[in-house]
C-alpha positions as CSV (number, residue, x, y, z in Angstrom):
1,X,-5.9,-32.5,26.0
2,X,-7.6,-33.5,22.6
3,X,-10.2,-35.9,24.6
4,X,-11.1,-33.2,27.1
5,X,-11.6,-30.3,24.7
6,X,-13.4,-32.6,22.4
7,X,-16.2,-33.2,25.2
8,X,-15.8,-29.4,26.4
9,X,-17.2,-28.7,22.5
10,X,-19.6,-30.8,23.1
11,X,-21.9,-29.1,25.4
12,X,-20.9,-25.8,23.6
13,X,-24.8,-23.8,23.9
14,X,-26.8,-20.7,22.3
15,X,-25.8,-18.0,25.6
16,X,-26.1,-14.6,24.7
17,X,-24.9,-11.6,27.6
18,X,-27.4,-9.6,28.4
19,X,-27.9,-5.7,27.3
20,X,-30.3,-3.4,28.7
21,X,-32.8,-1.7,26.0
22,X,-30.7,1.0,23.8
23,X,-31.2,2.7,21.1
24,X,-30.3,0.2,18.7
25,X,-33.5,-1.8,19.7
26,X,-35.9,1.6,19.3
27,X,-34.4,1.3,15.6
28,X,-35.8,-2.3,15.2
29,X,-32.2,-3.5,15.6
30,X,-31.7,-5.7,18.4
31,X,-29.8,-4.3,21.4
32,X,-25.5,-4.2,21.7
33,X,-24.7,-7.8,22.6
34,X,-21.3,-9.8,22.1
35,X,-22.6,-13.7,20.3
36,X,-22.6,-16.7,22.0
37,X,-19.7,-18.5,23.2
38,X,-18.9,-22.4,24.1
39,X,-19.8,-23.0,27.8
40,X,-16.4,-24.6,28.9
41,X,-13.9,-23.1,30.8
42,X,-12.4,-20.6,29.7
43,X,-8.8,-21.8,30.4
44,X,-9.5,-24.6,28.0
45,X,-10.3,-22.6,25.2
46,X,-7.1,-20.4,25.1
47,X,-4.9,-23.6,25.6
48,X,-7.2,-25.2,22.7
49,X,-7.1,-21.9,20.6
50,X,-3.2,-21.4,21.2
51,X,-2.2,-25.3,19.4
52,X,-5.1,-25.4,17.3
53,X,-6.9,-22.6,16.3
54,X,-8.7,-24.2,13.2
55,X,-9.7,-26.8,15.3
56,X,-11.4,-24.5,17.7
57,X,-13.4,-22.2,15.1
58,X,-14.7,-25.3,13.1
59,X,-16.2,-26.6,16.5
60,X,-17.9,-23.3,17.5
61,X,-19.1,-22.5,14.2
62,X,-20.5,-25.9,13.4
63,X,-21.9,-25.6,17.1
64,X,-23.1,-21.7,17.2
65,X,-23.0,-20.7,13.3
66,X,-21.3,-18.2,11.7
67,X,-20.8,-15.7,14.4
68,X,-19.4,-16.8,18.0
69,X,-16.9,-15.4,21.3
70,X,-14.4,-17.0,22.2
71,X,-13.1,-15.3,26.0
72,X,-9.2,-15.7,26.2
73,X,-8.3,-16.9,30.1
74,X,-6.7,-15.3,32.5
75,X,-6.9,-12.0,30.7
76,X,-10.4,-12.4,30.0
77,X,-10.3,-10.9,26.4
78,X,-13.1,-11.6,24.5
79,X,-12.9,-12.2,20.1
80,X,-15.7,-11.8,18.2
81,X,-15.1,-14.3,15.7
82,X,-17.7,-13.9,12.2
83,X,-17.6,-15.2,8.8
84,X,-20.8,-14.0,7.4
85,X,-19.5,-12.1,4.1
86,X,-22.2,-9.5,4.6
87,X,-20.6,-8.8,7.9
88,X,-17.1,-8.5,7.1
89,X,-17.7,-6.3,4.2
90,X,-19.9,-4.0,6.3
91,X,-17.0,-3.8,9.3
92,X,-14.1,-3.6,6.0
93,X,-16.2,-0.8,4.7
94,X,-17.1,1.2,8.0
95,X,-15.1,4.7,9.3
96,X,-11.6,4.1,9.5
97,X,-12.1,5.4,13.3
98,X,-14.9,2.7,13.8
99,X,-13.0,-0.2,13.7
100,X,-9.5,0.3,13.9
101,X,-7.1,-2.4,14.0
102,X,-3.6,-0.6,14.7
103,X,-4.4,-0.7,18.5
104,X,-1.0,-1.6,19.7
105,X,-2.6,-4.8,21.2
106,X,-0.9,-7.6,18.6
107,X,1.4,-9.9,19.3
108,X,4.0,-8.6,17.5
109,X,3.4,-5.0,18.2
110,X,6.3,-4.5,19.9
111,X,8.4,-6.2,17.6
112,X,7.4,-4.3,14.8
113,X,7.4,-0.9,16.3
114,X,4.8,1.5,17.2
115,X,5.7,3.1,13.8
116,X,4.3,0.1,11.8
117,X,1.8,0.3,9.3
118,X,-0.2,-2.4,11.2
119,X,-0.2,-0.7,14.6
120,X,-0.7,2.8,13.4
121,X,-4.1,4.4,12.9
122,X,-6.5,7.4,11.6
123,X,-4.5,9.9,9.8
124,X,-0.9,8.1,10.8
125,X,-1.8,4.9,9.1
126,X,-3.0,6.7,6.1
127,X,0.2,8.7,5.7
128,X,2.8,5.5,6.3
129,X,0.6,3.3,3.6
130,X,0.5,6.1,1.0
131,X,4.5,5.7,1.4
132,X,4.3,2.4,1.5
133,X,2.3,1.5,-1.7
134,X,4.1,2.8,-5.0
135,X,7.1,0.0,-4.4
136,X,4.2,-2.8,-4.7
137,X,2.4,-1.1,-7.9
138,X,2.0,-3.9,-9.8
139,X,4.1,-2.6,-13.2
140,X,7.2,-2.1,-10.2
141,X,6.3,-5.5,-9.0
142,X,7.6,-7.0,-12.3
143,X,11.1,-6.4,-12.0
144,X,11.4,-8.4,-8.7
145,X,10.4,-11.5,-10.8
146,X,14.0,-12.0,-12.4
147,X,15.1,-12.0,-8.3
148,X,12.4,-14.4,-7.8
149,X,13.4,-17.0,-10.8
150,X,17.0,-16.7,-9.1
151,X,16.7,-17.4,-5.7
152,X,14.2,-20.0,-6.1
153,X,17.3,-22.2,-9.1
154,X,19.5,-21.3,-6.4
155,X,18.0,-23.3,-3.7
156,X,16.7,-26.4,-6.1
157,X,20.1,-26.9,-7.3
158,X,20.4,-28.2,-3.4
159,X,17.6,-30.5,-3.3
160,X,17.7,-34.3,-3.2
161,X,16.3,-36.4,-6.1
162,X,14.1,-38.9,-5.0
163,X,14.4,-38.4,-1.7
164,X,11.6,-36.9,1.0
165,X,12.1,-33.1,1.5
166,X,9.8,-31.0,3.5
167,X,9.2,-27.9,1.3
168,X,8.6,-25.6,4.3
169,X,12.4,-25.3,4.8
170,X,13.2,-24.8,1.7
171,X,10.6,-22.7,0.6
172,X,11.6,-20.0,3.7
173,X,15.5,-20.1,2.5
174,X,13.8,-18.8,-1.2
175,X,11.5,-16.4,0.2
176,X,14.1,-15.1,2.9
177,X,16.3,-14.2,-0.1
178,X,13.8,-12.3,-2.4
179,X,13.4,-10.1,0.8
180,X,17.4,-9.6,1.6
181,X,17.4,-8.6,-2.2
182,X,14.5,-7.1,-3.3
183,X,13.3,-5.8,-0.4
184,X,16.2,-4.7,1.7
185,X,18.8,-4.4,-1.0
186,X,21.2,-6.0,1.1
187,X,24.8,-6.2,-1.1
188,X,26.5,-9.7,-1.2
189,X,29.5,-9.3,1.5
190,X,26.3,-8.3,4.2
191,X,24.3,-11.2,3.4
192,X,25.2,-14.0,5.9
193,X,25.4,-11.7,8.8
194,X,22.0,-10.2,7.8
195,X,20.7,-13.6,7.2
196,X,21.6,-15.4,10.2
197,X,19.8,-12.5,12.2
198,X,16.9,-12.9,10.8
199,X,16.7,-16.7,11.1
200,X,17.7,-15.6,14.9
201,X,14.7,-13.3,15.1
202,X,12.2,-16.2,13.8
203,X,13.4,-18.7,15.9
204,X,12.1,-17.8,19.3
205,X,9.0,-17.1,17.9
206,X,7.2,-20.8,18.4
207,X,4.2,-22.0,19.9
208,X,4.9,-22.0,23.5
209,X,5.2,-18.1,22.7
210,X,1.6,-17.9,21.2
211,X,0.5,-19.9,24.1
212,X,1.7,-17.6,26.7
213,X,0.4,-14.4,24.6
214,X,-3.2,-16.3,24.4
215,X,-3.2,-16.8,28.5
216,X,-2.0,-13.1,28.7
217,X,-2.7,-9.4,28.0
218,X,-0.8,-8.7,25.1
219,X,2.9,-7.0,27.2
220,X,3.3,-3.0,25.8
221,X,6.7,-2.3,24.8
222,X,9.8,-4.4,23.8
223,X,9.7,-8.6,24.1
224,X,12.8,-9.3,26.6
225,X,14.8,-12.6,26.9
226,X,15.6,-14.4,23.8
227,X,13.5,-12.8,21.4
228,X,14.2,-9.1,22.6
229,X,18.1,-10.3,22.2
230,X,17.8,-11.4,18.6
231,X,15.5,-8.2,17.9
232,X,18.8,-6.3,19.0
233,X,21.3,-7.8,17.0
234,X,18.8,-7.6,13.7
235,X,17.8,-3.7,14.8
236,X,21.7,-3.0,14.8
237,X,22.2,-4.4,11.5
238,X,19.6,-2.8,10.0
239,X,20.3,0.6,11.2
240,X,23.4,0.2,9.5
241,X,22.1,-1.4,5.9
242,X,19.6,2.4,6.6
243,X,22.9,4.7,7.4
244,X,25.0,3.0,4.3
245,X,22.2,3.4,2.2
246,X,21.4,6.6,2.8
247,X,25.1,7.4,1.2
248,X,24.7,6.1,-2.4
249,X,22.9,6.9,-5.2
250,X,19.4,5.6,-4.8
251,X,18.0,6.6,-8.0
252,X,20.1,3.5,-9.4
253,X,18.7,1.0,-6.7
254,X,15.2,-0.3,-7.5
255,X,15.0,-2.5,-4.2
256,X,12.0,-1.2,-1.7
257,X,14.3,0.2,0.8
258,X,15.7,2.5,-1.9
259,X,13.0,3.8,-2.5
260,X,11.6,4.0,0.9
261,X,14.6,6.4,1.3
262,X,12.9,8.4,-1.7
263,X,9.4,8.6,-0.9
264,X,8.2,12.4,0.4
265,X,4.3,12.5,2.2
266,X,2.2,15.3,0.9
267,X,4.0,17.8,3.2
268,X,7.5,16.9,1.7
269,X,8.6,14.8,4.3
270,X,10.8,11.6,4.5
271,X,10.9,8.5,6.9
272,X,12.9,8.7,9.5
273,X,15.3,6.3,10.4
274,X,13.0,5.2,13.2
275,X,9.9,4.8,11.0
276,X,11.6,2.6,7.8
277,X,13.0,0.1,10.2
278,X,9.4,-0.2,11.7
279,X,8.1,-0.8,8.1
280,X,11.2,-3.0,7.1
281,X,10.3,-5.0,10.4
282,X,6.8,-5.3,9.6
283,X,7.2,-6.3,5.7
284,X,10.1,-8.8,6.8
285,X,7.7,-10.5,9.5
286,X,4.5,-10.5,6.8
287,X,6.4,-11.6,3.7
288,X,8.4,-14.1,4.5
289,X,7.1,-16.9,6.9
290,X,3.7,-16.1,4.9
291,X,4.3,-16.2,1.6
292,X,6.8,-19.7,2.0
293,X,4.0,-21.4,3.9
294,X,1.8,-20.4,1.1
295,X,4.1,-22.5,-1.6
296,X,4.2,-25.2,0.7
297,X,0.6,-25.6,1.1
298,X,0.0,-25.5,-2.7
299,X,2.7,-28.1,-3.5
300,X,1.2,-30.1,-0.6
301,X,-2.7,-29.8,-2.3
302,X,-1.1,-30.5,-5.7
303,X,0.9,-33.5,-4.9
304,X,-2.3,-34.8,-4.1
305,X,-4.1,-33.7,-6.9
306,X,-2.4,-35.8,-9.7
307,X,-5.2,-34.4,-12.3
308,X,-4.7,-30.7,-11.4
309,X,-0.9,-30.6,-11.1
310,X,-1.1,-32.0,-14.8
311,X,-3.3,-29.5,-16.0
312,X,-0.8,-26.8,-14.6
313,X,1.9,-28.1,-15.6
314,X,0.7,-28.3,-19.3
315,X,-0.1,-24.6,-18.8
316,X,3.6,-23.8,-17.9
317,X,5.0,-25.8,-20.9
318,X,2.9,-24.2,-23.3
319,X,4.0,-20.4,-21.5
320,X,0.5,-19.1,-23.4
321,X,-0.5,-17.6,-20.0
322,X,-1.3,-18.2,-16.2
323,X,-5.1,-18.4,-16.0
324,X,-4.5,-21.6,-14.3
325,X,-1.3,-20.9,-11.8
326,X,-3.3,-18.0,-10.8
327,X,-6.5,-20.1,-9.9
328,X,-4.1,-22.4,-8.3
329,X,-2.5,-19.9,-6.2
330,X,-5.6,-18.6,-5.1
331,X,-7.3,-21.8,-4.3
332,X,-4.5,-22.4,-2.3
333,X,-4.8,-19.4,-0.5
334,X,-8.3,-19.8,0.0
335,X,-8.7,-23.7,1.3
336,X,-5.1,-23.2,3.2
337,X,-5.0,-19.5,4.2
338,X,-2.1,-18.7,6.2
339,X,-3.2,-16.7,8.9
340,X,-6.5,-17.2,10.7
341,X,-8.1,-14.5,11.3
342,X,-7.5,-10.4,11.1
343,X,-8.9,-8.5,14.2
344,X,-10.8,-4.9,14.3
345,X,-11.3,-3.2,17.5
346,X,-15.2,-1.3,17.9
347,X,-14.9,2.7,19.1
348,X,-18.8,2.4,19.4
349,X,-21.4,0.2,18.8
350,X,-21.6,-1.0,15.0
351,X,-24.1,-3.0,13.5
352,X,-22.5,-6.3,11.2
353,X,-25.1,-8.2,9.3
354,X,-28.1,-7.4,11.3
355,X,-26.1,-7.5,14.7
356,X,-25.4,-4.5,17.1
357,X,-21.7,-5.1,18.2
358,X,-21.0,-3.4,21.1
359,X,-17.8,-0.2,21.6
360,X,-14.9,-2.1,23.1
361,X,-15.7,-5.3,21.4
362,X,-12.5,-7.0,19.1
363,X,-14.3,-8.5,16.1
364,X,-12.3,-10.9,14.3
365,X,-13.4,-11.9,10.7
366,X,-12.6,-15.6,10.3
367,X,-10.2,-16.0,6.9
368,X,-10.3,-19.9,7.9
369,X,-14.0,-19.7,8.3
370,X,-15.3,-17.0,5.5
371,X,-12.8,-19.0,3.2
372,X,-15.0,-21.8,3.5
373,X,-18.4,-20.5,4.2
374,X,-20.4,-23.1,2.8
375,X,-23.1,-20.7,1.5
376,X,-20.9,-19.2,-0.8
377,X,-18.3,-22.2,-2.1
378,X,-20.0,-25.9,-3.0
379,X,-17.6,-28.3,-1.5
380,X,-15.9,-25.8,0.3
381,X,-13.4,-28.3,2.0
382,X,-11.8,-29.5,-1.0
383,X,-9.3,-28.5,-3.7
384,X,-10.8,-26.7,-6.7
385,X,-8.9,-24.4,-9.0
386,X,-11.3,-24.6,-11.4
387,X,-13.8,-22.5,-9.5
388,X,-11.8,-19.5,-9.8
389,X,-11.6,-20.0,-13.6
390,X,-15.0,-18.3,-13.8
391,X,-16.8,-15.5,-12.5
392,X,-14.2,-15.1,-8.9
393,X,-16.0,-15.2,-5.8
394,X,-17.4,-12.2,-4.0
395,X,-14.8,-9.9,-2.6
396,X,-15.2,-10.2,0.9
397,X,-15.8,-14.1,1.0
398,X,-12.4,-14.4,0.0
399,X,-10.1,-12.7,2.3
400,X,-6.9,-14.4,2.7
401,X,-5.4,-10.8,3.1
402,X,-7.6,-9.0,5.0
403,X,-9.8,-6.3,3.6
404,X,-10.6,-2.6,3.1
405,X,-8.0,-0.2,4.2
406,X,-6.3,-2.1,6.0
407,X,-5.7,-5.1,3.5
408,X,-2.5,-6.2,3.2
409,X,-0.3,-3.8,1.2
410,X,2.1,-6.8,0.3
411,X,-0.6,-8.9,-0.9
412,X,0.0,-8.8,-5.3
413,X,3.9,-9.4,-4.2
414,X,3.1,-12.5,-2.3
415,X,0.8,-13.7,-5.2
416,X,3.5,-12.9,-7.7
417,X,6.4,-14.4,-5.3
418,X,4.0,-17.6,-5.1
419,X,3.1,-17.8,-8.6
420,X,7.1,-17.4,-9.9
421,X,8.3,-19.8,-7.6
422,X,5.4,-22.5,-8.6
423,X,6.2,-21.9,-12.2
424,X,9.9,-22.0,-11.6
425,X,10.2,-25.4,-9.7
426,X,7.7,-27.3,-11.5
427,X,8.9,-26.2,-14.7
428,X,11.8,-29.0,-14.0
429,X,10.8,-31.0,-10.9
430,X,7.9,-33.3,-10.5
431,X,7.0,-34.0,-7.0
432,X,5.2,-37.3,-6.0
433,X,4.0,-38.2,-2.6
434,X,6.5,-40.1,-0.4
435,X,5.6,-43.4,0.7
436,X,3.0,-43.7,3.8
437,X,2.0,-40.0,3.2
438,X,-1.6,-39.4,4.3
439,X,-3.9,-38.9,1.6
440,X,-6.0,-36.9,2.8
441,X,-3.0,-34.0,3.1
442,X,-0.8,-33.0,6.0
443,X,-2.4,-31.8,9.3
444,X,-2.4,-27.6,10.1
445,X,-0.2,-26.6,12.6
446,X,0.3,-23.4,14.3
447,X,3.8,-21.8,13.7
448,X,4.1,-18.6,15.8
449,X,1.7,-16.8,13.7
450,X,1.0,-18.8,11.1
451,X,-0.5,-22.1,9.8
452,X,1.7,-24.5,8.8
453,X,1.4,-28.3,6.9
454,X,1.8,-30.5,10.4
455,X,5.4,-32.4,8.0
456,X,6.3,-29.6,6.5
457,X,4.9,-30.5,3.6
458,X,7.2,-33.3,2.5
459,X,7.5,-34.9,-0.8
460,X,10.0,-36.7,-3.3
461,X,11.2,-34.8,-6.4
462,X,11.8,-36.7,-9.9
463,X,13.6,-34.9,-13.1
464,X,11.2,-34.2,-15.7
């Protein structure tokens, strides 16, 4: 399949659809068009896009530049991929009802619930991420650290000494129980059970499920068969963690469902029951996968970076500060973003950089791409901590998060959950690369939604 999509890129061309004059053009902007797009079929693209999306948008960028359409077969949806910064900040920055992204037409939509701050938009978004913010104020933030530091001793004092061991495992068991504790407050004698459902719920998320959902129209409602079965047994446990907790004391409780339960909206009014497991849901599918593929892919670039893991690991000895795990974390999150792209769907035409997008159109700012843009990073490709040890980049050419209103809301506790658990592991482990690792670094492969190291990111821990 590599061979023929490889000559399919190949005779990718400069095609533009055609518009008739508009308004746009009277303005000396050009008319509402959608950008060019590879000329292969379109059922090659979708498989292509579904195993390897990185793959795909290098090819089309270095073949059509910064801004491209890729049309999804049989459903014939079309993404209007960009990475121009200019762009992205002017669609981040446009009317909330211009380019919504809560359009019901994710993925994971129906897992989540229609109640979820990711489906949810105009004044319905605003309201659930005004609720949703105080528990991940940075000051509040800081008191989740201590759970961090714990979960992450827990799990090393399980790992093999000079042995291989693919961080991606373990790095999901560390991040799965920061969110049974700090975020659903789940007591000790409910843990397995709420555990194993979860790992239930992941598990029939894989890649033959993207690739179906990138051949189809995105289904409304509920997922059936395996995955609607293990959202029923996690909903049911939920509910109840929700019904027990609304019984105690929650001005005692400082875990994010506790105070969830306590938030009011500007009219006075709670969450329902209906509306916190939506937002439990939706923090529980973007924290956790996320953020433990996130510490796997900066163990991966540092074990491979002799020079730069010494230079951090000098900075955590001397505890003076964390200039240098933070330009780690981000550099990691910039050359190994976890999630490809964010989408926003047009209510009307919008012009992006000097292009008139047309209403309709689902514009998809490219984090792989606009991560890498080579007109804003020099060596764009490679590992560089350093150059976030100076002036940072501009916001929106770094966007491993999304941006504007929509921006993640979880985003400073995956940078602190990264940063604690770096800082915690390497503060008594040294990792080396195991023998007849590549060099260059592991491969990215697509994990349901995510980008994973192709091995998991494997290597072999020594005692300091």
């Amino acid at each position: 399949m590599a061979a023929s999509a490889s000559a399919a890129t190949a005779r990718l061309a400069d095609e533009r659809d055609g518009a008739p004059p508009s308004g746009e053009e009277q303005q000396g902007l050009p008319a509402a068009a959608v950008p060019p797009g590879p000329r292969v079929p379109a059922v090659l693209v979708a498989v292509a896009w579904a195993l390897a999306p990185t793959w795909v948008m290098e090819r089309c960028e270095r073949a059509l530049g910064e801004w491209f359409t890729i049309t999804m077969w049989p459903s014939g949806i079309k993404l209007v991929l960009v990475s121009d910064p200019e762009a992205i900040k002017a669609l981040f920055t446009a009317p909330a009802d211009a380019a919504p992204s809560g359009t019901g037409a994710s993925p994971v939509a129906g897992i989540m619930g229609e109640n979820s701050v990711l489906v949810l938009t105009g004044p319905e978004h605003l309201r659930q991420r005004k609720l949703l913010l105080p528990p991940f104020h940075g000051e509040r933030m800081r008191e989740y650290e201590d759970v961090i530091v714990q979960a992450t001793r827990r799990d090393m004092a399980g790992w093999p000494i000079g042995e291989p061991m693919r961080i991606q495992e373990r790095s999901r068991r560390i991040t799965l129980e920061v969110i049974l504790q700090a975020v659903f407050g789940v007591e000790a004698e409910r843990m397995a059970p709420m555990r194993a459902a979860i790992e239930g719920l992941f598990l029939p998320m894989n890649a033959l499920l993207m690739l179906r959902i990138a051949l189809t129209r995105p289904r409304p409602g509920r997922p059936d068969g395996r995955l609607g079965e293990a959202l029923d047994r996690f909903d049911t446990l939920l509910y109840e963690e929700i019904a027990r907790r609304r019984e105690q004391d929650l001005h005692e409780r400082g875990d994010i469902l506790s105070l969830l339960l306590q938030a009011r909206d500007e009219n006075g009014e709670a969450m329902t029951d209906v509306e916190l497991r939506d937002e439990l849901v939706t923090l529980l599918l973007a924290g956790h996968e996320t953020t433990a593929t996130s510490v796997a892919w900066a163990l991966e670039r540092l074990v491979r970076h002799p020079a730069k893991l010494q230079r951090l690991v000098a900075e955590i000895d001397a505890g003076e500060g964390e200039d240098y795990l933070s330009a780690v974390a981000n550099e990691t999150l910039r050359v190994r973003p976890v999630v490809p792209l964010v989408v926003r769907t047009l209510t009307r035409n919008l012009e992006l950089g000097g292009r008139v997008i047309p209403a309709g159109s689902r514009v998809a700012p490219s984090i792989w791409l606009t991560n890498r843009n080579a007109r804003v990073y020099e060596r764009p490709t490679e590992f560089l901590p350093e150059r976030f040890l100076g002036e940072p980049p501009e916001t929106f050419s770094w966007i491993p998060f999304g941006g504007g209103i929509r921006r993640c809301i979880g985003a400073s506790f995956a940078q602190l959950e990264l940063k604690v658990i770096l800082r915690t592991v390497l503060s008594e482990l040294a990792p080396q690369l195991p023998r007849g690792a590549r060099a260059k670094g592991e491969h990215v492969r697509r994990r349901a939604i995510t980008l994973v190291p192709s091995e998991g990111a494997r290597v072999v821990w020594a005692r300091r």
